[in-house]
N, C-alpha and C positions, 0 to 999 in steps of 0.2 A: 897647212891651212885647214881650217875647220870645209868641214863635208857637210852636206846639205843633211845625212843623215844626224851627224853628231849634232849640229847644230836644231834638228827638230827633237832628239832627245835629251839635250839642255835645254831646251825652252818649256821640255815637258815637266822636268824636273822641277824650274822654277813655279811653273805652274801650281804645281801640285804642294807646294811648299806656302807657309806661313808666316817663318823667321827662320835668319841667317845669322852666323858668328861674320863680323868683321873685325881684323887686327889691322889697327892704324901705328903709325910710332909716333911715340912720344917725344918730348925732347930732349931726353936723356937718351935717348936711342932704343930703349927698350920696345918692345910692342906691346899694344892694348888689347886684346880682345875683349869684345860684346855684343851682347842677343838684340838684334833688331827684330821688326816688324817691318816687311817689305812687299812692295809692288814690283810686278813688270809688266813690261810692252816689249816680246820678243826676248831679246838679248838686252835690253836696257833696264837695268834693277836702279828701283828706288828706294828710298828709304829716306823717314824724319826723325831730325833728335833734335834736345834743347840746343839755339843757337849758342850758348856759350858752355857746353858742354863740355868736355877734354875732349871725346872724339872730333866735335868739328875745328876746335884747337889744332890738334896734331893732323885734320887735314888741311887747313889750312896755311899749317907749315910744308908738309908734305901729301901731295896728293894720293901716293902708290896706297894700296892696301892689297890685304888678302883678305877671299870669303872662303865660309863655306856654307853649304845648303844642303842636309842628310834628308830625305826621308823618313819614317816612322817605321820599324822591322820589327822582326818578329825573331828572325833565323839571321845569322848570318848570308847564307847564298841571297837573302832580300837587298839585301844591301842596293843602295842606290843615293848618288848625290854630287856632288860636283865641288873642284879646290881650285878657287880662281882667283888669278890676278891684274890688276888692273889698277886705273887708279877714278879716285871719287873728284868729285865738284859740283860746288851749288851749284843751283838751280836759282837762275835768275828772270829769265824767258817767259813774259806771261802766258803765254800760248801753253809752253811746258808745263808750267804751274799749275792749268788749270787740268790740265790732260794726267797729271800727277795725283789732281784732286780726286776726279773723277774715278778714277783707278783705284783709290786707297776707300774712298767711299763704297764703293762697292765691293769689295774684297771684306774690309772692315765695317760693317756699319754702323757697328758700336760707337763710331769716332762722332757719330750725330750727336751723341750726349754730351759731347765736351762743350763748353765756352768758346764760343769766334773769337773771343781775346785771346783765346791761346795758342793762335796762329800765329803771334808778332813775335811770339818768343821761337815759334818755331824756322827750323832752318830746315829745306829739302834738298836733298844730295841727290847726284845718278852717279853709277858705278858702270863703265864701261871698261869690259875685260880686254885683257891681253892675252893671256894663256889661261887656257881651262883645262883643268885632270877630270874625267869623266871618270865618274868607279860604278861600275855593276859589278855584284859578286853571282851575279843569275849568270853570268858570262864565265865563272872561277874567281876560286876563292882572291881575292886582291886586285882584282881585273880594272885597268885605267887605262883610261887612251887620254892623249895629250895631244891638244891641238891650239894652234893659235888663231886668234882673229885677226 
């Protein structure tokens, strides 16, 4: 079970991060990887793509994915970032929507310059983990602790 500690230095992580790699699968089975642009509140990661994109395709076939979220290093011993799984689902909830907006607004606020039309094409996911691999290399070189939520 995730520890009160691991769990305040995965949130940190998110935090401090930007964009994340998510691998969804296809329907051929293969997996997708791609660079999103993400929110959190806690342990609950968002992220928006085009509603008919192949990512939300292949989660709407299957919800499980895998992320990951690096930090920016310099040195190896920096290392710092998290290999999680879990699985995704719209976001349909107005209440959540607007707690989603609010979040990506401020995080991004480049997103002001966009068209309000370009929200009907947009679809918003949450990704809530199952296992997470924490890696510090500040810990040794290859250092992960695995816990589940």
């Amino acid at each position: 079970m995730l520890t009160p500690a691991q769990r305040e230095r995965i949130v940190s992580i998110l935090d401090a991060a930007d964009d994340l790699t998510i691998a969804t699968l296809r329907e051929d089975g293969y997996p997708q990887a791609t660079t999103v642009s993400f929110v959190n509140d806690g342990l609950a990661i968002y992220f928006g793509t085009w509603a008919l994109s192949q990512k939300a395709q292949n989660i709407a076939r299957d919800a499980r994915v895998s992320v990951t979220v690096d930090l920016p290093y310099k040195t190896w011993d920096q290392i710092k970032g998290l290999s999680l799984g879990g699985r995704a689902r719209l976001v349909t909830d107005p209440s959540e929507l607007a707690k989603i907006g609010e979040l990506m607004f401020e995080k991004f606020p480049q997103l002001k310059q966009f068209d309000a039309s370009m929200g009907a094409e947009m679809a918003l996911y949450r990704i809530d983990a199952e296992v997470i691999s924490i890696l510090d290399y500040a810990q040794g070189f290859g250092h992960t602790e695995l816990a589940t939520v």
